[in-house]
C-alpha positions as CSV (number, residue, x, y, z in Angstrom):
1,X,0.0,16.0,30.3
2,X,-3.2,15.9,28.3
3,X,-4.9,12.5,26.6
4,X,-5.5,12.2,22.9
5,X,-7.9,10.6,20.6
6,X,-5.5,11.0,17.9
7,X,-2.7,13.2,16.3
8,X,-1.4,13.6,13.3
9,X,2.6,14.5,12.5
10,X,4.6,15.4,9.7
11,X,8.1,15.0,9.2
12,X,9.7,17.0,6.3
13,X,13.0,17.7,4.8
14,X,15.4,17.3,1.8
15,X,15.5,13.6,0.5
16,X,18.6,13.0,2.0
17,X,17.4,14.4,5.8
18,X,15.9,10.5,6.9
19,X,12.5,11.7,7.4
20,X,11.5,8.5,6.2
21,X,13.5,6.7,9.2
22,X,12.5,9.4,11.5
23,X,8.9,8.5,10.6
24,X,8.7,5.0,10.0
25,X,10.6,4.7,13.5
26,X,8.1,6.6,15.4
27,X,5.4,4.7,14.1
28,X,6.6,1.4,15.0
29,X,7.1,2.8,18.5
30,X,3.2,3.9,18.3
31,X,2.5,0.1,17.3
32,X,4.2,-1.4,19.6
33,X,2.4,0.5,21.9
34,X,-1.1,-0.9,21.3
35,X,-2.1,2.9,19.3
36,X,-3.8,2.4,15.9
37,X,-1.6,3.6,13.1
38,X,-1.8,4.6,9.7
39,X,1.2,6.3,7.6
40,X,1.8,8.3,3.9
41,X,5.2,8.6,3.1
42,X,5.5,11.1,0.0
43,X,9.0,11.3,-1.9
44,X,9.8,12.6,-4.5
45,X,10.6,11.1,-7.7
46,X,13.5,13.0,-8.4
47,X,17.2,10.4,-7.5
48,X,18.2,13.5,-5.9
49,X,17.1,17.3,-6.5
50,X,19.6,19.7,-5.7
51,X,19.9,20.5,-1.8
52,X,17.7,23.1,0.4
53,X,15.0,22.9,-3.1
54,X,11.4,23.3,-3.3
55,X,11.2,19.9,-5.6
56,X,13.7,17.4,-3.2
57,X,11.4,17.9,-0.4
58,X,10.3,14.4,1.1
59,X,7.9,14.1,3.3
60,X,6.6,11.1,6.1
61,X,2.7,11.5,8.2
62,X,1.5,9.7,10.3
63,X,-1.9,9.4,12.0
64,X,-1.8,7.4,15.4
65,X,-4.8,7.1,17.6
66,X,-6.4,5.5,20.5
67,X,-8.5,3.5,18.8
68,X,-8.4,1.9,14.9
69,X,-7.4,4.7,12.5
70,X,-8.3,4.6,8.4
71,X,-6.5,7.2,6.9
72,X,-2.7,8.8,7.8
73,X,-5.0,11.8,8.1
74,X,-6.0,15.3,5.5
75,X,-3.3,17.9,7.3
76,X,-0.9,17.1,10.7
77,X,-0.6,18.7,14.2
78,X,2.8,18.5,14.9
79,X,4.8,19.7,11.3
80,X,8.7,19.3,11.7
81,X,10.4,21.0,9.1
82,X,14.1,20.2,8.6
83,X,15.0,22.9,6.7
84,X,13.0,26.5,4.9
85,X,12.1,24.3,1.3
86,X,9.9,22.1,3.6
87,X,8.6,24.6,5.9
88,X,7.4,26.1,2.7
89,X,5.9,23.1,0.7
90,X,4.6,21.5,3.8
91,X,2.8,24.4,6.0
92,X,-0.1,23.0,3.2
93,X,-0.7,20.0,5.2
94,X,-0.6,21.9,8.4
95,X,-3.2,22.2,10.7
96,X,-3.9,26.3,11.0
97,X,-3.3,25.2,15.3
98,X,-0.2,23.1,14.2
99,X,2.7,23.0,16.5
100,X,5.6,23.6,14.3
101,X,9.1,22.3,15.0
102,X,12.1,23.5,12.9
103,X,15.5,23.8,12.3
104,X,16.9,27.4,12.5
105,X,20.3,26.3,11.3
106,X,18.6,25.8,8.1
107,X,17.3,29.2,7.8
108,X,19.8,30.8,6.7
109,X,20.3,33.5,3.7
110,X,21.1,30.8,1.1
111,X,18.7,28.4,2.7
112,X,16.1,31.2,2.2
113,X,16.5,32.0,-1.1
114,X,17.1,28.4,-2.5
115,X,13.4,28.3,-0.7
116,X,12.3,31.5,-2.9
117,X,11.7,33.7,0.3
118,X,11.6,37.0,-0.1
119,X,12.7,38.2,2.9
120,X,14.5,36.7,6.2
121,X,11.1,36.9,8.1
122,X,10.1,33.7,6.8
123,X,7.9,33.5,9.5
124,X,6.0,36.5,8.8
125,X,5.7,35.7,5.3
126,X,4.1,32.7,5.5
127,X,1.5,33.7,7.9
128,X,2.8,32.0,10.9
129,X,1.9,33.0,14.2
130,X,5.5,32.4,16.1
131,X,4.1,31.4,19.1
132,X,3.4,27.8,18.0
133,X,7.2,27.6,16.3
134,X,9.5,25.4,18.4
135,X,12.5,27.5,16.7
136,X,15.3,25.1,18.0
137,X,19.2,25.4,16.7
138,X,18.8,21.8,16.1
139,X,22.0,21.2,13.8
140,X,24.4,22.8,16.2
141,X,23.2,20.8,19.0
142,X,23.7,17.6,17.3
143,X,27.3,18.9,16.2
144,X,27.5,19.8,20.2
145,X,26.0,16.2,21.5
146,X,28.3,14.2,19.2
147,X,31.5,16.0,19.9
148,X,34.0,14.3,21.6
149,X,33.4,13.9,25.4
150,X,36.1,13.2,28.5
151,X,37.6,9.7,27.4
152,X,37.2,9.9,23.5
153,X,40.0,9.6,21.2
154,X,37.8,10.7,18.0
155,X,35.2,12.3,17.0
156,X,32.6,10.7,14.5
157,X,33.0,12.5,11.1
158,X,30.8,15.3,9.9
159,X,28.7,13.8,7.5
160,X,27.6,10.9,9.6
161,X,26.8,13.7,12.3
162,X,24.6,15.7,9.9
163,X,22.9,12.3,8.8
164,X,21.4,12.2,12.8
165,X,19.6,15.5,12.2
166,X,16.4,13.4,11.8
167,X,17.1,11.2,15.4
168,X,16.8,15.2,17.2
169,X,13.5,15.9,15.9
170,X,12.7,12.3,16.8
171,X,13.3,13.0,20.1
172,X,11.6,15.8,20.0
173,X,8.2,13.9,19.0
174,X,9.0,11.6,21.5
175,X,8.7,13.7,24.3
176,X,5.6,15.8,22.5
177,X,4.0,12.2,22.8
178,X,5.9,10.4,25.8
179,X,7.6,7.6,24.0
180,X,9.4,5.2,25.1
181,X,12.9,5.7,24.2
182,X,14.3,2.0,25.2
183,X,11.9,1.0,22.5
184,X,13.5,3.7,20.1
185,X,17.2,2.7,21.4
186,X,15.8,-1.6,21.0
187,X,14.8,-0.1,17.3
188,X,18.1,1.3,16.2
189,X,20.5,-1.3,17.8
190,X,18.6,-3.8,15.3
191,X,18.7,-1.7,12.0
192,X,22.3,-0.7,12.6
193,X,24.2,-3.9,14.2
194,X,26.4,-4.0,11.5
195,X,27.3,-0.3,12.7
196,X,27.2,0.1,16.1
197,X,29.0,3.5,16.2
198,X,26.1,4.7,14.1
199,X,23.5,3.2,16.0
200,X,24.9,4.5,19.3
201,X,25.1,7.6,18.2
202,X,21.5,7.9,16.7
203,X,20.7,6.6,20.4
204,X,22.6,9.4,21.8
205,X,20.8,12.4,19.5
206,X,17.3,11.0,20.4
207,X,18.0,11.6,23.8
208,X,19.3,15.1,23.4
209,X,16.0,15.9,20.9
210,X,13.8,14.5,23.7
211,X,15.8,16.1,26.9
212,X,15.8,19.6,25.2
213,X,12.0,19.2,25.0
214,X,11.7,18.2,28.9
215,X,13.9,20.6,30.0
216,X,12.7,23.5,28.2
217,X,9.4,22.8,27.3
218,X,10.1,24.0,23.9
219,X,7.3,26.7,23.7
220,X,4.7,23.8,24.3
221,X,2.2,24.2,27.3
222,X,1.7,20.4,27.6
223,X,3.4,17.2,26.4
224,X,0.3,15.0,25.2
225,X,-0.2,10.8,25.9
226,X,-2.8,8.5,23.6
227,X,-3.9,5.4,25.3
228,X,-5.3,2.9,23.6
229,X,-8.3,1.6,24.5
230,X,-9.0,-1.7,22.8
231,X,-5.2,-4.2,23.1
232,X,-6.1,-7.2,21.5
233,X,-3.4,-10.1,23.1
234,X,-0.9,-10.9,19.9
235,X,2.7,-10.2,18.3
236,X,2.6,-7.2,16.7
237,X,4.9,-5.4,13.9
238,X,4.3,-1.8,12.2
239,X,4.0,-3.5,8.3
240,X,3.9,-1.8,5.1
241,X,1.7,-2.7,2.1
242,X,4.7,-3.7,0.2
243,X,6.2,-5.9,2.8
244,X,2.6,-7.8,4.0
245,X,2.1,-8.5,0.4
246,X,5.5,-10.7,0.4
247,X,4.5,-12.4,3.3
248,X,1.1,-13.4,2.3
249,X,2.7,-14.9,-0.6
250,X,5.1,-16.5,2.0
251,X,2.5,-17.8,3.9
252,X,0.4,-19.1,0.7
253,X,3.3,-21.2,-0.4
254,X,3.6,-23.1,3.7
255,X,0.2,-23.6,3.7
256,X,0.1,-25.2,-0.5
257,X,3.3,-27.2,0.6
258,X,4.7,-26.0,-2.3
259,X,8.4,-23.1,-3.3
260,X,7.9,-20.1,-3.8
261,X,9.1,-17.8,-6.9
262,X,9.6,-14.4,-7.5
263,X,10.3,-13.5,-11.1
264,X,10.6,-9.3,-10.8
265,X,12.3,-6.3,-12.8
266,X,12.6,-3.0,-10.2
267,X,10.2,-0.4,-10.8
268,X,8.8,1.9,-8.3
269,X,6.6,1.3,-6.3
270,X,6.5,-2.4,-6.2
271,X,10.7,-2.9,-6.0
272,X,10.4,-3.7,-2.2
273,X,8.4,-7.0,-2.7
274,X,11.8,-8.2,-4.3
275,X,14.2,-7.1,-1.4
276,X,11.6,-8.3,1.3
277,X,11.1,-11.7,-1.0
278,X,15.2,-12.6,-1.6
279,X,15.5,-12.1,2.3
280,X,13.9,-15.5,2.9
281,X,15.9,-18.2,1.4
282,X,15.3,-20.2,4.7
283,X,11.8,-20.3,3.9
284,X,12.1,-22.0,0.4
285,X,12.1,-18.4,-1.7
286,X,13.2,-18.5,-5.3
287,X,13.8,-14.2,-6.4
288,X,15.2,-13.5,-9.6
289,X,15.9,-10.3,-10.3
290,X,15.4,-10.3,-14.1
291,X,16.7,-8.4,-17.5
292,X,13.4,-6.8,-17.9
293,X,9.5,-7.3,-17.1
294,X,8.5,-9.4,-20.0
295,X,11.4,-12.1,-18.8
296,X,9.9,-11.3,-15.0
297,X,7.0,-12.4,-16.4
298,X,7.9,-15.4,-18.1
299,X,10.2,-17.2,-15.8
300,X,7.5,-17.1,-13.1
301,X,5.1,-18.5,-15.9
302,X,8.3,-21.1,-16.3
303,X,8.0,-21.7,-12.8
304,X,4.2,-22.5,-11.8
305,X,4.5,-24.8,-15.2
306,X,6.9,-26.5,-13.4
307,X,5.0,-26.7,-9.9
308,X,6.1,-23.6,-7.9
309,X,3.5,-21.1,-6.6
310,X,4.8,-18.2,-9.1
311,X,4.6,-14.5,-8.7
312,X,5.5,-11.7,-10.6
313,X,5.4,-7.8,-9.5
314,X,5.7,-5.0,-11.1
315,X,3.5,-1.6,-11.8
316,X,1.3,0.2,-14.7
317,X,4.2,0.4,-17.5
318,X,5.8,-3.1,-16.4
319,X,1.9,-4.5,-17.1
320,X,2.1,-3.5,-20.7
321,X,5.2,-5.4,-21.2
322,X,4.3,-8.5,-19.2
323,X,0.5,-8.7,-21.1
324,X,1.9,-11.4,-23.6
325,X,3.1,-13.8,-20.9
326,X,-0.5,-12.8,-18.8
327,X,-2.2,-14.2,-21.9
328,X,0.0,-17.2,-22.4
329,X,-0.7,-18.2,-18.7
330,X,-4.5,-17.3,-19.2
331,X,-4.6,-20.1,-22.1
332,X,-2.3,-22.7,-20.8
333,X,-4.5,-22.3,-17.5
334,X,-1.5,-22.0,-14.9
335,X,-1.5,-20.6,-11.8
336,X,0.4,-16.9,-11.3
337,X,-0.2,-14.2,-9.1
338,X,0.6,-10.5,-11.1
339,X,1.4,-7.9,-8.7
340,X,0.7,-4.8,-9.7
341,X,1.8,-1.6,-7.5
342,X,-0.3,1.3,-9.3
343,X,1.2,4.4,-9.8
344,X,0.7,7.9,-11.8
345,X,-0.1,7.5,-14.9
346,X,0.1,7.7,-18.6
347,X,3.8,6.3,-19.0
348,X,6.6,7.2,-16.4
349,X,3.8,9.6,-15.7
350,X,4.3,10.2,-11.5
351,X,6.3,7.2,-10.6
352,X,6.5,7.8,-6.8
353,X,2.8,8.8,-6.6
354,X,-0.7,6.9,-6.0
355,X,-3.5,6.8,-8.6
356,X,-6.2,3.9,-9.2
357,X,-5.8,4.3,-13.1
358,X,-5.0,0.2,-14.3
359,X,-8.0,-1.6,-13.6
360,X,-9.8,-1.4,-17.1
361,X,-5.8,-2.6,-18.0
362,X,-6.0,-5.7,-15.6
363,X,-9.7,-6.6,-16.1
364,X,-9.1,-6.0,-20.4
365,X,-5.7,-5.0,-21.2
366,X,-4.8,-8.6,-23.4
367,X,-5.6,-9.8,-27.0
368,X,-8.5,-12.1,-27.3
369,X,-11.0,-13.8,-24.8
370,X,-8.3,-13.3,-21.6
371,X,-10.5,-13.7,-18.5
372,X,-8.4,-13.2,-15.7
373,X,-9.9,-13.0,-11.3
374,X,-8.9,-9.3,-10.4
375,X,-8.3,-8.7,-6.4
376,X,-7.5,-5.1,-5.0
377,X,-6.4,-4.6,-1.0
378,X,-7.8,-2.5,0.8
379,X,-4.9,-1.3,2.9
380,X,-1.1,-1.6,4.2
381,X,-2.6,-4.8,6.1
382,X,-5.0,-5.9,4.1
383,X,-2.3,-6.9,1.7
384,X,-1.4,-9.7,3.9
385,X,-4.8,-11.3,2.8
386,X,-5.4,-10.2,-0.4
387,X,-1.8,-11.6,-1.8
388,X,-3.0,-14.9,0.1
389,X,-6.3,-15.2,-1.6
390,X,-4.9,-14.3,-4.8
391,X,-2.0,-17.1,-4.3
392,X,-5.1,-19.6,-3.7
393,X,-7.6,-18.3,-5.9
394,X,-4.5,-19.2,-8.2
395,X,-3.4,-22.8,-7.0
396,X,-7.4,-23.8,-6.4
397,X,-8.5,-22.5,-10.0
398,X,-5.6,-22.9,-12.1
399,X,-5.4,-19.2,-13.1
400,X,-3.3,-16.1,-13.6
401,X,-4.7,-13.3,-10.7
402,X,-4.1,-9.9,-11.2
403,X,-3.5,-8.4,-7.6
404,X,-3.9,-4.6,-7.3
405,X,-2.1,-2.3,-4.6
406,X,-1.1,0.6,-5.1
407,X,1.8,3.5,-4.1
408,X,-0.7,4.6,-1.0
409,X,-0.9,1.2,0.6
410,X,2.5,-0.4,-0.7
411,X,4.6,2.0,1.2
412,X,2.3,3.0,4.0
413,X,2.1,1.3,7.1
414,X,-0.2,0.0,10.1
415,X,0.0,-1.8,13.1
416,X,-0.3,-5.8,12.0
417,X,-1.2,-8.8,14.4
418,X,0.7,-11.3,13.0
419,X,-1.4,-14.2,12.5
420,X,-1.1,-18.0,13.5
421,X,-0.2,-19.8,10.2
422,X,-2.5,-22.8,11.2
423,X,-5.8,-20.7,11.4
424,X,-5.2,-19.7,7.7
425,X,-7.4,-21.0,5.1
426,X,-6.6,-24.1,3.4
427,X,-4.9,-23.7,0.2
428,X,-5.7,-27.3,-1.9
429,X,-3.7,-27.0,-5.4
430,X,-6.1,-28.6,-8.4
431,X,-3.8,-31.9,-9.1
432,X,-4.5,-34.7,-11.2
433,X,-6.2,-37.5,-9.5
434,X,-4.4,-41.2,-9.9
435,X,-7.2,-42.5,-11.8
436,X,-5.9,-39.9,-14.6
437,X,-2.6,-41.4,-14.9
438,X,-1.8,-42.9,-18.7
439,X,-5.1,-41.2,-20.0
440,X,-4.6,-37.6,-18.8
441,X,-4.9,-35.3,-21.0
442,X,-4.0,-31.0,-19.6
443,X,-7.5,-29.7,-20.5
444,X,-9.7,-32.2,-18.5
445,X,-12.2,-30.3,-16.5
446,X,-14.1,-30.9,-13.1
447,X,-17.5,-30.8,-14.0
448,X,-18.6,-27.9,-11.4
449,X,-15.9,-25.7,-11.2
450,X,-14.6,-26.0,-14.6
451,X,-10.9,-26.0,-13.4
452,X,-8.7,-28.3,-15.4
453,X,-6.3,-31.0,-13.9
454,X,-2.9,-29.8,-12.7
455,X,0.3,-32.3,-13.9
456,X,3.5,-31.5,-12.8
457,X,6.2,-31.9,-15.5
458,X,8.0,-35.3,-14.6
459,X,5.1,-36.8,-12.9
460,X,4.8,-40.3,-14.6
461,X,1.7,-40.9,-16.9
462,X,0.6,-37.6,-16.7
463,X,2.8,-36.6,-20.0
464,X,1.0,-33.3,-21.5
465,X,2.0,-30.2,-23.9
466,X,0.8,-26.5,-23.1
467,X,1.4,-23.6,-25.6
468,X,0.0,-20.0,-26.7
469,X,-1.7,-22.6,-29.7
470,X,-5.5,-23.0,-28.6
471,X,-5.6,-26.7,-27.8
472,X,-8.9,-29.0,-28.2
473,X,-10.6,-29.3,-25.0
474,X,-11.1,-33.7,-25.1
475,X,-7.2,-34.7,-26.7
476,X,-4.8,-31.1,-25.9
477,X,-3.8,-31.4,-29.4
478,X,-3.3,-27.9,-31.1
479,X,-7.1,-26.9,-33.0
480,X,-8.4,-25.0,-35.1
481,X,-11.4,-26.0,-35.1
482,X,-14.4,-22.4,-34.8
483,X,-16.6,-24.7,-32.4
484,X,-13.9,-26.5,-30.4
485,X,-12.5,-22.5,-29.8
486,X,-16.0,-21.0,-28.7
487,X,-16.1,-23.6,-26.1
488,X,-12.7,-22.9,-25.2
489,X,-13.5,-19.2,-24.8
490,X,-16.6,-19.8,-22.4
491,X,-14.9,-22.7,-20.5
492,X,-12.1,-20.0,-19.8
493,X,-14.5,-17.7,-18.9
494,X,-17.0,-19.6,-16.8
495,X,-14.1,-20.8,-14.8
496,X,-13.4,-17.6,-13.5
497,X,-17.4,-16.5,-13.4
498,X,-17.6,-19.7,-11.2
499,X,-14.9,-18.4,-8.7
500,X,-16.4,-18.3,-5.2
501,X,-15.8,-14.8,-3.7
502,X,-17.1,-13.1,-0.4
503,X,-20.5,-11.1,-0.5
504,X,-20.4,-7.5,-0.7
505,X,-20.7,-6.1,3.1
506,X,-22.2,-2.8,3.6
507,X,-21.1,-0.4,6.4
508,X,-23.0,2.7,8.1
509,X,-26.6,2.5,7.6
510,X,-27.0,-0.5,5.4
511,X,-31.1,-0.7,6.0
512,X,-31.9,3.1,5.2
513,X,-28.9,4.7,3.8
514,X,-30.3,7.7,1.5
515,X,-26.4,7.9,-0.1
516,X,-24.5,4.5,-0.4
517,X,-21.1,5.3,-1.4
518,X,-19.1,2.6,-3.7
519,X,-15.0,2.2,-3.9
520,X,-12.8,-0.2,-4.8
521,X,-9.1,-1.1,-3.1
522,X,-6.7,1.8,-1.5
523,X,-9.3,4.1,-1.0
524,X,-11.1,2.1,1.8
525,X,-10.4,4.2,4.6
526,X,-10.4,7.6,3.5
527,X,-14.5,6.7,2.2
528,X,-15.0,5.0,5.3
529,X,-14.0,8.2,7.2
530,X,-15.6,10.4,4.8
531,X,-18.9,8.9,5.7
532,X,-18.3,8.2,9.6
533,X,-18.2,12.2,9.5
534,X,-21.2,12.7,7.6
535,X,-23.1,10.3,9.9
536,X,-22.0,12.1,12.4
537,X,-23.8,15.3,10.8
538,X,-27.0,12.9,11.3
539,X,-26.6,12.2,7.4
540,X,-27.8,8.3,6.7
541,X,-24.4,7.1,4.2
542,X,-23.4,3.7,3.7
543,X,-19.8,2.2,2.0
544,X,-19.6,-0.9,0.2
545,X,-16.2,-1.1,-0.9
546,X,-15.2,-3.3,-3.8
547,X,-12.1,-5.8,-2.9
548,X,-13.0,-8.8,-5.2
549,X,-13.4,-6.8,-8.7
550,X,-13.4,-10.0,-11.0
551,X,-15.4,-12.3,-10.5
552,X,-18.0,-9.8,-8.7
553,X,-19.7,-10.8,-5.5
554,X,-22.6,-12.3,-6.0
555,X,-24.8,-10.0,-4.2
556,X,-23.2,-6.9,-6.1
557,X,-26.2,-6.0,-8.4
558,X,-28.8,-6.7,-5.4
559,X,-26.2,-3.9,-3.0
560,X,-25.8,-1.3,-6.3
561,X,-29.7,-1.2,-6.8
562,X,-30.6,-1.2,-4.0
563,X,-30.4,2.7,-2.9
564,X,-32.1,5.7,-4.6
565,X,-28.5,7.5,-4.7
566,X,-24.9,5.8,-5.1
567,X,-22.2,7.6,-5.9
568,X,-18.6,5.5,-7.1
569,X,-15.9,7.4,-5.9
570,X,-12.0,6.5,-7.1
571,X,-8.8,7.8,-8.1
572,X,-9.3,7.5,-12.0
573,X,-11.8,9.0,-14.7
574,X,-14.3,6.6,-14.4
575,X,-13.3,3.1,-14.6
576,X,-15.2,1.2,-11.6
577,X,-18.0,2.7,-12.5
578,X,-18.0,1.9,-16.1
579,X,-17.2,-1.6,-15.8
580,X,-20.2,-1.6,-13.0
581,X,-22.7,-0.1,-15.7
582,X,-21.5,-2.8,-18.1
583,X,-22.0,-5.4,-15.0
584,X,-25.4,-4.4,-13.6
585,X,-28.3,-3.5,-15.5
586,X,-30.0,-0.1,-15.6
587,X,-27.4,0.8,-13.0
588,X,-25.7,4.9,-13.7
589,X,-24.3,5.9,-10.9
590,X,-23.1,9.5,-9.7
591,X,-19.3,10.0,-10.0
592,X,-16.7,11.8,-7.9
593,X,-13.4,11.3,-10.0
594,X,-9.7,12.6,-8.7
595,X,-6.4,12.1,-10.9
596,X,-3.8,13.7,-8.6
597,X,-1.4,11.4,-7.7
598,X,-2.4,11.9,-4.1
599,X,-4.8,9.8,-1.6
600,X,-9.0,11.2,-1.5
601,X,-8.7,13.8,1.3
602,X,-11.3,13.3,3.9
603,X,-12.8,17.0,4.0
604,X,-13.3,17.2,0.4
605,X,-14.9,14.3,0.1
606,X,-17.4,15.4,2.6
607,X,-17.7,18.8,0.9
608,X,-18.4,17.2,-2.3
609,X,-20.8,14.5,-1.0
610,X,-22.8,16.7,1.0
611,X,-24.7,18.4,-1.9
612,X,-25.5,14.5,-3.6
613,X,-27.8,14.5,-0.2
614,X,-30.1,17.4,-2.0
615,X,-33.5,16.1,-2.4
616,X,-32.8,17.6,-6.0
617,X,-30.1,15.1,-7.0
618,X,-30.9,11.6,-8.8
619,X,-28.5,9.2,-10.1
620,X,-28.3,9.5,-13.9
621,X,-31.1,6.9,-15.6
């Protein structure tokens, strides 16, 4: 048995195989174990392509280590391939050392050429050196370990046995990796207690995936064990982006006192903030699952105008259609947090992929004066507190907040510590005072914030009218008035200027970096890693990543000028930095731009930021 610092391992098969599961269930196990984690699942956005095809492949890495990992990882050591379509999309993100686990009941002559072989040496043909192929019948021996034994009146039927493919090569990387199979068993007893035929028998296939590796040793010289070396005491859960973002709006509405409501139309990526939201009715959830986004969008506006902290998620496309509603809560000043899970782009564009392409669309995309505060996580966790600070950047400042994720950290995962509810900060809605009562009027201001006065609908003596009419700032009556609207504009506007945010924290070497790279949101760990490495080639690179976008730190301008080189590195054509040259004076940065649908990959980024080190290289003036 040898120790690790970290691996890297790939499930891969048709959409219907369960890598997903497979995946999702191994890292949990990781987790739970005290390892760092960090996941990519990548589907495809076809409903179902046709079976054993190049395009139905899905695919599920994950990147566990000793210590805190930032990235699922650029290419796996351990590739399982359920059938020849993923051996042959996948070997891609394969290590050229990768230990390769596959399913030779799936290699068969149709399989083959479904997979556009040419030949039945599929091995051969793709370069692969057969000594690092566990080549394992794994089909037949699930049909073996789930026939009926001694005792058994029937057999479970054939379909539900090929559905537990996915629990053999489980087993499998549980053995690779010495998991703990009662935490694997505890895992699929839960999910399937409704079933417990199903579950059993899941149970059952893990066992015979991990005893086939002991017992044989499945072509590997050594299985392989990562310790962790820092366990900080706590409860934790393996969480995705999607599902931390519900429960930081959970935990925003305990800590306000105050119901919370979803108001949602499904689109991918963001759907799962709905399922995971209508699960809690016990904790005072409202979910509607509305006709489309621009009703989504409205009933939450309906619902923080009558006192609820309101939500609404969606991704690119639904923001388009829910921009009206954005604007009417940007002038009648309510609170509402817009989720936005960003996705591949222009329309339906890539709808199961990542991109960074709709911040110039949250920051600008409204008619008129529409200042709105702009968050973006920075990972599957981070979501947790991002979708809390947005919730009270939204009760405290009586705003709409625009809260960008993103495919890459919506569906992956990490290890989360869940955190003591108490030791969260303070959430303090803006209400009317009781001095206001039978003189309020909605538009009333604290003098150093600029945040108006929050009324709840019913409250007596605090009787008001809001509307997409611009109102006078002194009486709430509709205006028309040129002057009384330019103060409205820069009231609006000042009020979210005025929003107190973190300062910009620099990582690496802050004092003397010759190369400070800049990011915003989903892309925090792959730049983070990017420069690690290239400190580690005695380079001098800092990282300040970007997570409050609108207002901007206040330090921002002092960080971006502060270097001889910055580069701004994201997933779009240009945005950050554009609306950073508009922000900072004299400030051009280099670029590195990727549209691909898929997260910054570690190596190129150090490839491409190696040459910016060149004495010969400037940023643009």
């Amino acid at each position: 048995m040898k120790n690790l610092e970290s691996v890297v391992v790939r499930f891969s098969g048709d959409s219907g195989d369960g890598m997903q599961l497979a995946g999702n269930i191994f890292s949990t196990v990781s987790a739970t174990v005290g390892n760092g984690i960090s996941t990519f699942p990548d589907y495809p956005a076809d409903i179902r392509a046709p079976q054993g095809s190049l395009t139905g492949v899905s695919g599920f890495q994950v990147h566990i280590g000793a210590g805190k990992v930032y990235t699922p990882g650029d290419k796996c050591d351990v590739l399982v391939a359920m059938n020849a379509a993923a051996l042959k999309t996948q070997l891609r993100y394969a290590k050229p050392q990768a230990t390769i686990i596959i399913d030779t009941d799936a290699f068969g002559p149709k399989d083959l050429e479904k997979a556009q072989f040419k030949t039945a040496d599929y091995l051969g043909e793709l370069g692969i050196d057969p000594d690092r192929v566990i080549q394992c019948p794994l089909t037949t021996m699930v049909k073996d370990t789930l026939a009926p034994k001694d005792g058994e009146e029937t057999a479970i039927d054939n379909k539900t046995v090929l559905k537990c493919r996915n629990m053999f090569a489980l087993g499998l990387a549980c053995w690779l990796f010495n998991r703990d199979l009662d935490l694997v068993a505890g895992f699929l007893r839960e999910k399937f207690a409704k079933k417990p035929q199903v579950a059993e028998s899941n149970i059952r296939v893990v066992q015979a995936g991990y005893d086939y590796g002991h017992n044989t040793h499945a072509s590997v010289p050594a299985t392989y064990r990562i310790e962790s070396r820092e366990k900080v005491p706590g409860r934790y859960m393996d969480i995705t982006g999607n599902k931390a973002t519900a429960y930081g709006l959970i935990a925003a509405a305990e800590r306000a006192g105050l119901r919370l409501f979803l108001g949602s139309y499904p689109i991918t990526p963001a759907t799962d903030i709905l399922h995971e939201l209508s699960k809690h009715k016990s904790c005072g959830v409202i979910t509607v699952q509305c006709e489309d986004e621009i009703s989504g969008c409205a009933s939450a506006l309906g619902a923080a105008f009558a006192g609820a902290l309101a939500a609404t998620s969606t991704s690119g496309p639904g923001i388009c259609l829910k921009s009206e509603a954005m604007n009417l809560a940007v002038i009648d000043e309510l609170p509402l947090v817009i989720i936005d899970v960003q996705r591949g782009g222009p329309s339906t564009g890539l709808p199961t992929k990542s991109e960074q392409t709709d911040l110039l669309q949250a920051l600008y995309g409204r008619n008129g004066e529409s200042p709105m505060p702009v968050i973006a996580a920075l990972s599957p966790t981070d979501c947790f507190d991002a979708a809390y600070d947005a919730a009270k950047i939204a009760l405290e400042h009586l705003t709409p907040v625009v809260l960008l994720t993103d495919a890459f950290v919506a569906n992956g995962s990490a290890a989360w510590r869940l955190p003591d509810i108490a030791e969260l900060p303070a959430i303090q809605p803006h209400y009317v005072k009781e001095e206001q009562r039978g003189n309020y009027t909605p538009y009333e201001r604290d003098p150093e914030t600029l945040v108006r006065y929050w009324a709840i609908p019913g409250q007596e003596g605090y009787t008001h009218i809001l509307g997409g009419l611009e109102k006078d700032g002194s009486t709430g009556a509709i205006s028309t008035d040129p002057e009384n609207h330019n103060e409205m504009c820069h009231l609006r506007a000042e009020k979210v200027a005025r929003i107190p945010v973190p300062d910009l924290q620099v990582e690496g070497d802050a004092d003397d970096a010759e190369l400070l790279i800049v990011g915003f949101g989903s892309t925090y760990g792959h730049l983070h890693s990017a420069m690690d490495e290239l400190r580690a080639a005695g380079k001098k690179v800092a990282l300040a990543q970007l997570k409050y976008i609108n207002p901007l730190p206040k330090n921002t301008a002092d960080v971006l000028t502060r270097y001889k080189k910055v580069v701004v590195a994201e997933q779009n054509l240009g945005q950050l930095a554009a609306y950073l040259r508009s922000k900072v004076d004299g400030f051009v940065p280099l670029q590195y731009n990727e549209v691909k649908g898929q997260p910054f990959v570690v190596n190129e980024l150090v490839k491409a930021m190696t040459p910016l080190l060149s004495p010969e290289v400037h940023n643009s003036k």
